[in-house]
C-alpha positions as CSV (number, residue, x, y, z in Angstrom):
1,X,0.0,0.0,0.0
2,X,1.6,3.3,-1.1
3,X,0.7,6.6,0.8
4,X,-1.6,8.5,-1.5
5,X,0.6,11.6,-0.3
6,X,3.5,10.6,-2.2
7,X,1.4,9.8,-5.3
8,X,0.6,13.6,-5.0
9,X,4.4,14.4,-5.2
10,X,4.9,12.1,-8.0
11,X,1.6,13.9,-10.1
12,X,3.0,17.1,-9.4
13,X,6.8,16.3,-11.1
14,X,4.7,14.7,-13.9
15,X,3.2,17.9,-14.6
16,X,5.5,20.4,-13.7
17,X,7.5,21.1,-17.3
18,X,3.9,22.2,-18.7
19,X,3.1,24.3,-15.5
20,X,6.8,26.1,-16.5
21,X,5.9,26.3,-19.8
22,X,3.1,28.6,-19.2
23,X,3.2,30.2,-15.5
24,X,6.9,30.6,-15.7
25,X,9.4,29.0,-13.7
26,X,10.0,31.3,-11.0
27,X,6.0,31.1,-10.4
28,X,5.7,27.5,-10.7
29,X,8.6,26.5,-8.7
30,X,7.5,28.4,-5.6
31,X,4.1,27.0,-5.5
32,X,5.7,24.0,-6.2
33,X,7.9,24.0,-3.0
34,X,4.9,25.3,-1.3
35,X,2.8,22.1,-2.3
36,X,5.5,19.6,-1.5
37,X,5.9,20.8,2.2
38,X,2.1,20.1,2.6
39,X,2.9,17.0,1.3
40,X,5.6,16.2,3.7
41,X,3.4,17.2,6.6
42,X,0.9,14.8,6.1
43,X,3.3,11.8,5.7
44,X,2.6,9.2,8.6
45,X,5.6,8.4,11.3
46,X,5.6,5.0,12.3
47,X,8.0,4.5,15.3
48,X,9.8,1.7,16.4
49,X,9.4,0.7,20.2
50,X,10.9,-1.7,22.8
51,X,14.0,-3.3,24.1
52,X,17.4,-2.7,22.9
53,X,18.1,-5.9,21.8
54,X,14.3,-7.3,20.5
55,X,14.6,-7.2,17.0
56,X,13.7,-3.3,16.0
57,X,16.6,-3.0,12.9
58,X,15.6,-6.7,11.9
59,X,12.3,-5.7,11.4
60,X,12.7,-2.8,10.1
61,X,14.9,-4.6,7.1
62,X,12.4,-7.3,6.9
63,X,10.0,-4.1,5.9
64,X,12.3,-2.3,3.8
65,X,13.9,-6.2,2.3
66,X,17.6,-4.2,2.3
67,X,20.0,-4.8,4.7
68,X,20.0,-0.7,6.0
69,X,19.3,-0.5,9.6
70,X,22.1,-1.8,11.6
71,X,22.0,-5.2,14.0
72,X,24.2,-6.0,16.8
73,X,24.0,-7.8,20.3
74,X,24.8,-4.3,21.8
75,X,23.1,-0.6,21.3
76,X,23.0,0.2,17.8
77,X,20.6,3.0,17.8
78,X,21.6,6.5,19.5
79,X,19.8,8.4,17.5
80,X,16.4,8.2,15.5
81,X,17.1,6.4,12.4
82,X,14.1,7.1,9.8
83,X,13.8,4.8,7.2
84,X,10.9,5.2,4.0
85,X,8.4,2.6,3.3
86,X,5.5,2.4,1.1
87,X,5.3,6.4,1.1
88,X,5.5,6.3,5.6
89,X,8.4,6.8,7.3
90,X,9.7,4.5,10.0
91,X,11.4,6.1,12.8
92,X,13.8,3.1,14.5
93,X,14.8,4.5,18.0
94,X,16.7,3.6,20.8
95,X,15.6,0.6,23.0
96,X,14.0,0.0,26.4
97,X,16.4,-0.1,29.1
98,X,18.9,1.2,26.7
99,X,21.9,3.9,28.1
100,X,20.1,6.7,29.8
101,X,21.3,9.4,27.2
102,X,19.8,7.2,24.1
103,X,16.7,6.7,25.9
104,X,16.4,10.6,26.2
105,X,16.1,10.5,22.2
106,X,13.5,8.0,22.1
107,X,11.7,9.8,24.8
108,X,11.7,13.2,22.8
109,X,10.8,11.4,20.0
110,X,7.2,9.7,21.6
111,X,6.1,13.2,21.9
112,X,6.1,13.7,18.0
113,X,4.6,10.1,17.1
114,X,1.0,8.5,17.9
115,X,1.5,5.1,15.9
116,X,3.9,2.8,17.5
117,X,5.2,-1.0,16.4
118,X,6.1,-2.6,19.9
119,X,8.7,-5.3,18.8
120,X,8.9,-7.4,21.8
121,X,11.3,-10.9,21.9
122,X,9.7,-14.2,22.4
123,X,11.1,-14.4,26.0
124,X,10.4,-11.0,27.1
125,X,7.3,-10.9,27.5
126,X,7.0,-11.1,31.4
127,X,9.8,-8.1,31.7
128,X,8.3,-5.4,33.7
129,X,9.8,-2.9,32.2
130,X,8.1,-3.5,28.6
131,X,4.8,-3.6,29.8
132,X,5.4,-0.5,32.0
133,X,6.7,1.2,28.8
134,X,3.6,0.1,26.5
135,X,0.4,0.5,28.8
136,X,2.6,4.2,29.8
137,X,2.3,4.8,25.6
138,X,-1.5,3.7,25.8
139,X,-2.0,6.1,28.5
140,X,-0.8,8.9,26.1
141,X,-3.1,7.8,23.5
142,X,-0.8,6.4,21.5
143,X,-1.7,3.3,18.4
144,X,0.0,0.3,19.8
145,X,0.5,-2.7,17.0
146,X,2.8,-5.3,18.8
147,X,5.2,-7.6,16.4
148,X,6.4,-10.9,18.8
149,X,9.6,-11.8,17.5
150,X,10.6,-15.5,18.0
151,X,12.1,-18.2,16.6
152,X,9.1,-20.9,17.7
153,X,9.1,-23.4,15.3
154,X,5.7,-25.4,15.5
155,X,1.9,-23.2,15.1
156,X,1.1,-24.7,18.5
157,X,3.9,-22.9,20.2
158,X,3.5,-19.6,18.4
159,X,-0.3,-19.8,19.6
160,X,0.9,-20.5,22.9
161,X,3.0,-17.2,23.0
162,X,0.5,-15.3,21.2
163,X,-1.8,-16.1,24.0
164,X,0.7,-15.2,26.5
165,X,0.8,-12.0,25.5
166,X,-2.5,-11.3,25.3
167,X,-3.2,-12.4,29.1
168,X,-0.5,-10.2,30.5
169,X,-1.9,-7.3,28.6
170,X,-5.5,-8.2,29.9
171,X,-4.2,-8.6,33.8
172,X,-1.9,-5.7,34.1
173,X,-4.6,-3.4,32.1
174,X,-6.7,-2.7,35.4
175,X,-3.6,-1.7,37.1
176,X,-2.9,1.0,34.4
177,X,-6.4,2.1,34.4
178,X,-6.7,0.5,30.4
179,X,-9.6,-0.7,29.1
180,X,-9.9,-3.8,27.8
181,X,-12.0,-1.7,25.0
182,X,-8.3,-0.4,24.6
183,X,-7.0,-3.7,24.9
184,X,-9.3,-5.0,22.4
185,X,-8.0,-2.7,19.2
186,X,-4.2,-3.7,20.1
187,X,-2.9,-6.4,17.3
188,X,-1.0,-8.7,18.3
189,X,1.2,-10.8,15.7
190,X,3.8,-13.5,16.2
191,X,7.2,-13.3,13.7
192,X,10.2,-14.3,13.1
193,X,12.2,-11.4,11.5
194,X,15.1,-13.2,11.1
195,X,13.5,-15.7,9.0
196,X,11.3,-12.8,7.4
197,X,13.9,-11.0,6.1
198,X,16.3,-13.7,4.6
199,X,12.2,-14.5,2.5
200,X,12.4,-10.8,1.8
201,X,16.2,-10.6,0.6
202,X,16.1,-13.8,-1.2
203,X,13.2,-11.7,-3.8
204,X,10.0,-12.7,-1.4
205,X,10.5,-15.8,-1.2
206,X,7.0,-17.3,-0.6
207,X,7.9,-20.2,1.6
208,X,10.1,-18.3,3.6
209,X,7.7,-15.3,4.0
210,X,5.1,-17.8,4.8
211,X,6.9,-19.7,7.2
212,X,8.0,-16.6,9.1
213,X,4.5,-14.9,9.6
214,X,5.0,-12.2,7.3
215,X,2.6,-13.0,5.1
216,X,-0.2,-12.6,7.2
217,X,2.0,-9.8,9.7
218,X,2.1,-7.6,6.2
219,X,-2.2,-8.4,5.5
220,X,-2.8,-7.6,9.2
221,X,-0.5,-4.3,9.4
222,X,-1.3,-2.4,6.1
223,X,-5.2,-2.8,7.3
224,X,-4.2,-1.2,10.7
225,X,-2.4,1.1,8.8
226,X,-5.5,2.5,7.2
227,X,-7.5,2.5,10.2
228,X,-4.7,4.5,12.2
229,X,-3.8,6.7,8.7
230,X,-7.2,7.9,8.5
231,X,-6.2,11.6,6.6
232,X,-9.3,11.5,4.1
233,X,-10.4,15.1,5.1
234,X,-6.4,16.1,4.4
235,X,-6.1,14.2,1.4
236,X,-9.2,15.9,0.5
237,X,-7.9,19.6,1.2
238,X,-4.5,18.6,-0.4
239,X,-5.9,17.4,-3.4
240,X,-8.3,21.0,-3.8
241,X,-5.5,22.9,-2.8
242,X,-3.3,21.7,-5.9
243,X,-6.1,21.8,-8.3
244,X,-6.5,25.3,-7.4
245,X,-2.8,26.9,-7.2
246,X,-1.1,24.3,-10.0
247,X,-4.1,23.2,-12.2
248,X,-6.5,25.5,-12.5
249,X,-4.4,28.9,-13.4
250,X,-2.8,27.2,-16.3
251,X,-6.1,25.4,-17.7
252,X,-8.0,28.4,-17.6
253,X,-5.4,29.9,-19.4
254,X,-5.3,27.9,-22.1
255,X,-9.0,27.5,-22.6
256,X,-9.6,31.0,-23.4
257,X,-6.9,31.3,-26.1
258,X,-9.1,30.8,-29.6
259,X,-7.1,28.3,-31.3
260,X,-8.5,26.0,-27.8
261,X,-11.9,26.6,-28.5
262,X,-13.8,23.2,-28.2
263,X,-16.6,21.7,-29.9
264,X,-19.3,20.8,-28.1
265,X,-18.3,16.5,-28.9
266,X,-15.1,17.1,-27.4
267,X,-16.4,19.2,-24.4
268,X,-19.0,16.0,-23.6
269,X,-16.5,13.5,-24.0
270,X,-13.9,15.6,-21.5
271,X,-17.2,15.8,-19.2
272,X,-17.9,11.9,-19.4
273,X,-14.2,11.1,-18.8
274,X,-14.4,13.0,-15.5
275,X,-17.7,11.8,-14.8
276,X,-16.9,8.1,-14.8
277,X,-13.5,9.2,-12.9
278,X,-15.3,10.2,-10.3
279,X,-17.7,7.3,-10.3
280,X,-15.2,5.0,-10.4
281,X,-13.5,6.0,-6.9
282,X,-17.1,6.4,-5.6
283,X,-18.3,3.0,-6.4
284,X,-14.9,1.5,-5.0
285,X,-15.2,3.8,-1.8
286,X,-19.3,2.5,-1.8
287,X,-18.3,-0.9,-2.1
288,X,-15.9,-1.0,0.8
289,X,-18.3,0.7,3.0
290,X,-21.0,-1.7,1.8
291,X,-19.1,-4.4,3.0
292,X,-18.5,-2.9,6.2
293,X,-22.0,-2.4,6.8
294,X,-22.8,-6.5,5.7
295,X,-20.4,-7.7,8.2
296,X,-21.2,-5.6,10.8
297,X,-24.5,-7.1,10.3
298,X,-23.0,-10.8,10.8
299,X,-20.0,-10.5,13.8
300,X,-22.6,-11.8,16.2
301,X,-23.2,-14.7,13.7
302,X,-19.3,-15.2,13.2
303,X,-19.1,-14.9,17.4
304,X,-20.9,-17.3,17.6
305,X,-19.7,-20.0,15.1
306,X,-16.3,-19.1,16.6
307,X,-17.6,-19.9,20.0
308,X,-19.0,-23.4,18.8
309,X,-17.1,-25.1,16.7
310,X,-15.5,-28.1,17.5
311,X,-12.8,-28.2,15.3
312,X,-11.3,-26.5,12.4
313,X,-13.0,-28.5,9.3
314,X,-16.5,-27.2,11.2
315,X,-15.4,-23.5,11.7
316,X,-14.4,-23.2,8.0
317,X,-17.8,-24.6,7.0
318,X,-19.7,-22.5,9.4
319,X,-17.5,-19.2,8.5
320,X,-18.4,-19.8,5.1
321,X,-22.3,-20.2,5.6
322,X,-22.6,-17.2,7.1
323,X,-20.0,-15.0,4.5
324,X,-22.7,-16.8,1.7
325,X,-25.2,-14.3,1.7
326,X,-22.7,-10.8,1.2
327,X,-21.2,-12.5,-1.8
328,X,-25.0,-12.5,-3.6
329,X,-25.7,-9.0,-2.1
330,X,-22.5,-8.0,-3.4
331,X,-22.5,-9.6,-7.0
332,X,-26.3,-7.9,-7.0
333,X,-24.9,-4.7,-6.3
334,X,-21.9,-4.5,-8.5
335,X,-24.1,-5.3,-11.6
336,X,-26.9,-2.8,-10.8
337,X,-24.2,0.0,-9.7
338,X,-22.3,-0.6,-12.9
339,X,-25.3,-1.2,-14.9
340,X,-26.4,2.1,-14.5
341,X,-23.1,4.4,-15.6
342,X,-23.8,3.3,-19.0
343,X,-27.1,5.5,-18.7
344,X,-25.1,8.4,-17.6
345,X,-22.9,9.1,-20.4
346,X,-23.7,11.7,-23.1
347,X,-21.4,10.6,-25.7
348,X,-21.8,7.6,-27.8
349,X,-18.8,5.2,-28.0
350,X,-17.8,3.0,-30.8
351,X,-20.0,-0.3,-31.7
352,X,-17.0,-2.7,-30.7
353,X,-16.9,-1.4,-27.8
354,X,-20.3,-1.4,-27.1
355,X,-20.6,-5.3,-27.8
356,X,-17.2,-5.6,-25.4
357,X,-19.3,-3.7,-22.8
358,X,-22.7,-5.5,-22.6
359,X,-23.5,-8.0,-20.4
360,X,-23.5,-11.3,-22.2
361,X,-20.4,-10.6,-23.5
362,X,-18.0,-8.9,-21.4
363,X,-15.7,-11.8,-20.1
364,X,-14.4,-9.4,-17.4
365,X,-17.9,-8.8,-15.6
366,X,-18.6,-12.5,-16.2
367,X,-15.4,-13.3,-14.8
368,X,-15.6,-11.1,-11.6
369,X,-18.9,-11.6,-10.4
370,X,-19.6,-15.2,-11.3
371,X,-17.4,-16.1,-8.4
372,X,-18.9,-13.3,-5.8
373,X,-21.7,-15.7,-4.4
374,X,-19.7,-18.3,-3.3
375,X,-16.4,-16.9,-2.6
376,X,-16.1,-18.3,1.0
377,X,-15.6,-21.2,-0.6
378,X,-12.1,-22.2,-0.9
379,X,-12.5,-23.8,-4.4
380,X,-14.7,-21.6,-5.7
381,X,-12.8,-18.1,-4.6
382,X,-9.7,-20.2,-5.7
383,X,-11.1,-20.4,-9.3
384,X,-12.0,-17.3,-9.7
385,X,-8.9,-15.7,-8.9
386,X,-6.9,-18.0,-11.0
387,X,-9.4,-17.4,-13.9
388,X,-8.5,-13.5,-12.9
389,X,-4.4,-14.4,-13.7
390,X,-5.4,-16.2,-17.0
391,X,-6.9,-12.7,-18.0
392,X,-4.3,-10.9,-16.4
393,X,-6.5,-8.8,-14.4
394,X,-4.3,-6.3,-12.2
395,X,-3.2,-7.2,-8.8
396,X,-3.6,-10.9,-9.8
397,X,-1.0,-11.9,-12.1
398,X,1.5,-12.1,-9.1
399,X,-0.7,-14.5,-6.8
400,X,0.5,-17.7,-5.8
401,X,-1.9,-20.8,-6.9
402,X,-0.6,-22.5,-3.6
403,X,-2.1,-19.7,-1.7
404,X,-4.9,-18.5,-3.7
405,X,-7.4,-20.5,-1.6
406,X,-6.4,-20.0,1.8
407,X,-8.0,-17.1,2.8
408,X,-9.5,-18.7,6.0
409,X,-5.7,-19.8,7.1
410,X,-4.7,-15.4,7.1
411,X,-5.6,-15.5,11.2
412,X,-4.2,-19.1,11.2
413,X,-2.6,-18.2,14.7
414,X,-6.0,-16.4,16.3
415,X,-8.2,-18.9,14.8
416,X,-5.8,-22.0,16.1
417,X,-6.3,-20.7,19.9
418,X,-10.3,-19.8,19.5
419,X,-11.1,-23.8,20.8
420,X,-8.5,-23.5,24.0
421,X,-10.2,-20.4,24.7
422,X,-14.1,-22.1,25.7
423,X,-12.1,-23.9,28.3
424,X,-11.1,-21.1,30.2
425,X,-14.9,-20.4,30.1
426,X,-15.5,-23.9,31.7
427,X,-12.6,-23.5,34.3
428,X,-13.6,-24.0,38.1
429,X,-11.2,-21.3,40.6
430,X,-11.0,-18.3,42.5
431,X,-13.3,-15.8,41.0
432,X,-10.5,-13.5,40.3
433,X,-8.7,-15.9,38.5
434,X,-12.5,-16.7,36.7
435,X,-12.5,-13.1,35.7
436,X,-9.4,-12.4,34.7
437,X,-9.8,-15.6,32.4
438,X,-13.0,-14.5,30.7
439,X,-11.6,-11.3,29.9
440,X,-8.9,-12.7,28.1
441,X,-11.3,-14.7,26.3
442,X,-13.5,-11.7,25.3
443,X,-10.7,-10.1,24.3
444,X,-8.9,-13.2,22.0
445,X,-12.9,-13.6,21.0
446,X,-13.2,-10.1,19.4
447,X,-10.0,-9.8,17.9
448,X,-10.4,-13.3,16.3
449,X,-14.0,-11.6,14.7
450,X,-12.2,-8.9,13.8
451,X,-9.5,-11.1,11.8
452,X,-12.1,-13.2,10.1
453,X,-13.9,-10.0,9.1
454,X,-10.8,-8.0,7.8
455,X,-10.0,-11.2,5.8
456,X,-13.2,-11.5,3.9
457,X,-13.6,-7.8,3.2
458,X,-10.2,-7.7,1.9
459,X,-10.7,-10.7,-0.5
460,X,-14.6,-9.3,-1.6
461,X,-13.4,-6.0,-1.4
462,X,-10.3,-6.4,-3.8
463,X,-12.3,-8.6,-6.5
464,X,-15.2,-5.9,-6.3
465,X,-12.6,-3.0,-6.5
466,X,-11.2,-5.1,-9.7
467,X,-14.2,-5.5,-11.6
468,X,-15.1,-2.0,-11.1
469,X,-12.1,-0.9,-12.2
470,X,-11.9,-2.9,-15.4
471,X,-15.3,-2.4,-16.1
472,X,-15.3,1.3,-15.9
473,X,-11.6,1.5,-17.2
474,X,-12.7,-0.2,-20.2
475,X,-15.2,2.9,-21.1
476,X,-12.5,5.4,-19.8
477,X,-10.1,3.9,-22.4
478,X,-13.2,4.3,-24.8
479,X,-13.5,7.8,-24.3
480,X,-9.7,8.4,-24.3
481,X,-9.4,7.2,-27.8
482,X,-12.2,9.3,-28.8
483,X,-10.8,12.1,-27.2
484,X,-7.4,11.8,-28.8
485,X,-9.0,10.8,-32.5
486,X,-11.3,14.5,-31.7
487,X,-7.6,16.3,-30.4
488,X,-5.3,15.0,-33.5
489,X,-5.6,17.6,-35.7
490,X,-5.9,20.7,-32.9
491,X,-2.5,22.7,-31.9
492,X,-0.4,21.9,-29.8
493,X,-2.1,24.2,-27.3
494,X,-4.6,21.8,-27.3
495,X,-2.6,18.6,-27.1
496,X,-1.3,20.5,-23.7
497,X,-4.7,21.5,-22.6
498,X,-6.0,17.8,-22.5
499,X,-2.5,16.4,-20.9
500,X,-3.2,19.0,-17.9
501,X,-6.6,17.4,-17.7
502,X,-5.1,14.2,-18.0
503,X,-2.9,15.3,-14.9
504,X,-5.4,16.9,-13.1
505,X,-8.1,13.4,-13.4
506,X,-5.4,11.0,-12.6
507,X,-4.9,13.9,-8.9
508,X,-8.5,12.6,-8.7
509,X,-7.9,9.4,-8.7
510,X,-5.4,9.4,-5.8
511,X,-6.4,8.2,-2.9
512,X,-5.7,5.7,0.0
């Protein structure tokens, strides 16, 4: 997931040698600078937290898949190291119960950041001083996503440890005045970054990555990233403030010379273009929150499967029963939705693309929906995404067919400790001890929701997003072709007038 804030950077060098052209460089580079600090400003800081020796720079490698940040046994880190990633910046400061002068930077730096990765060693997790350190952090308000480092090698003890940690957060919460509300929205995911990042220098290495946990640590952390990153109103602001001091003085300018006069084809055609721009990032922003609202709709119905299920063949059958129904709501919704932008164009397209575009014969609707209903379904959501490679949709030609179908396996470690956790439900003790227990059990029970839920909107959402995409690409492309047929013969005025436009409606299209 790239930050939309550097895609913003990006549109603005892509454009700025026409800007010049006409504002004048002087002009155009100070606006420009102007722009590009806004930019920086909204970039997200993701710091680096824990113990000296846990595994910070590892990790931080494993991200970036270079070899930058340094390792050693001793204190490597006295100052803050920022590393870029994905358009964020990670910040990889000096450890817990590292030399009092290096903790005094890492101190200074929690005041500037409010999203946190707690690296903490398989080992450590009973050291006072960590915990003291990270319920301190949640006291400040501060996003806590914890990365347990290990080198476990069977699922049974990484569940173990996994669990561990998630009853000493629920006991020592009371005593920090957290709630286990708080408690709740902290992730929690086992890793080995050793192992992570040989898989990531080795060119992702799918076994490795796999075997490691970083193919489900990089699922579950880009989703928290866009809960914790949630800038739409900036994004929003930043986006109308370039259109207004970059765009719009230069297309105004050369739509009032005469030689850009347009006819009133072109001028539709340039108004449908932006039109299905916009209703493509509306439908795929509709979609997600569609989804959102479906499985809101079911958590009590996934609670409870989670709750009774005896063992894992019955909890992928149940799961899948009750994820059913969004796939037909969903594959209902994508064909009305898309059914009706046809309606709203003003300007007629050839008759091969028409055919491409209608319903019995568009193999990429076919393709993406047929599969909707029953995408739970191992097989079936298998299928359809290989039948997405063999068309070569986008974001599918990379997949793996080993892993294509194993969408229920993503919270393999949450989902492997959901049957330990009805015994502590059963469990005959103190009542302290009998409290204590069932919140820990509330809390694995929600996040375990939570995982199932993020997994299946993620797999519906992306396919959805993908069929949207292609469908309403498809008449973009149209209406590009048409305009540049319509543009041919203009002046070169004109061939710069619908490149800023260009520019401008792929600014649009940015977002997270």
């Amino acid at each position: 997931m790239r930050n939309p804030f550097i895609d913003i950077r990006q549109n603005l060098l892509d454009s700025t040698e026409m800007v010049i052209n006409y504002q004048g460089s002087d002009l155009a580079n100070q606006i420009h600078d102007e722009l590009n600090k806004k930019v920086d400003d909204q970039v997200l800081q993701i710091m680096l937290y824990g113990a000296y020796n846990a595994g910070k720079s590892t990790f931080v490698n494993a991200l970036i898949g270079e070899e930058r940040a340094n390792v050693g046994e001793i204190p490597t880190t006295d100052s803050v190291d920022i590393f870029d990633w994905n358009g964020y910046r990670l910040l990889d400061t000096p450890g817990v119960n590292a030399p009092i002068d290096h903790e005094e930077t890492t101190i200074a730096q929690i005041k500037r950041t409010h999203v946190m990765v707690f690296v903490i060693r398989d080992g450590d997790q009973d050291t006072k001083d960590v915990y003291e350190r990270l319920f301190n952090m949640l006291n400040l308000g501060k996003h806590i996503f914890i990365v347990l480092n290990h080198q476990l090698a069977s699922e049974e003890d990484k569940a173990t440890a996994h669990q561990k940690v998630l009853q000493i957060l629920v006991k020592l919460a009371p005593q920090y005045g957290v709630s286990d509300e708080t408690i709740q929205q902290i992730k929690v995911i086992p890793m080995n970054t050793q192992t992570a990042l040989k898989g990531r220098l080795k060119n992702d290495h799918a076994k490795l990555l796999e075997h490691s946990g970083y193919s489900h640590f990089i699922e579950a952390f880009i989703d928290w990233l866009k809960d914790k990153d949630s800038k739409d109103s900036h994004l929003a602001g930043l986006k109308s403030t370039v259109k207004e001091l970059w765009y719009k003085p230069v297309i105004e300018q050369l739509s009032s010379r005469d030689d850009s006069h347009l006819d009133s084809e072109l001028d539709m055609a340039r108004d449908d273009k932006t039109m299905l721009s916009s209703r493509q990032r509306a439908l795929t922003s509709e979609s997600r929150n569609f989804l959102n609202h479906e499985l809101t709709l079911i958590k009590s119905d996934i609670s409870n499967v989670l709750q009774n299920s005896s063992n894992q063949a019955q909890l992928d059958s149940a799961i899948q029963s009750a994820v059913d129904p969004i796939g037909d709501k969903l594959e209902q919704w994508l064909n009305d939705k898309i059914g009706e932008v046809s309606s709203l164009m003003r300007v007629s397209i050839s008759h091969e693309m028409e055919q491409l575009l209608s319903g019995n014969n568009n193999k990429y609707l076919d393709m993406g929906v047929e599969g909707l209903g029953k995408i739970a379904n191992a097989d079936n959501i298998k299928g359809a995404l290989l039948q997405g490679r063999k068309f070569k949709i986008p974001g599918l030609k990379g997949r793996w067919e080993t892993t294509l179908g194993k969408w229920a396996g993503k919270a393999a470690v949450v989902v492997q400790v959901i049957t330990a956790l009805y015994d502590l439900y059963k469990s005959n003790s103190e009542e302290k001890a009998e409290n204590e227990r069932n919140r820990n059990a509330s809390v694995q029970l929600y996040q375990a929701v939570e995982d199932v839920c993020a997994t299946v909107k993620r797999e519906y959402g992306d396919i959805s997003e993908q069929v949207i995409t292609q469908m309403i690409g498809l008449r973009i492309q149209a209406l590009d072709d048409k305009i540049a047929k319509l543009t041919t013969e203009q002046g070169e005025y004109q061939k710069d007038y619908q490149a800023l436009l260009d520019c401008q409606a792929d600014l649009e299209q940015i977002n997270y």
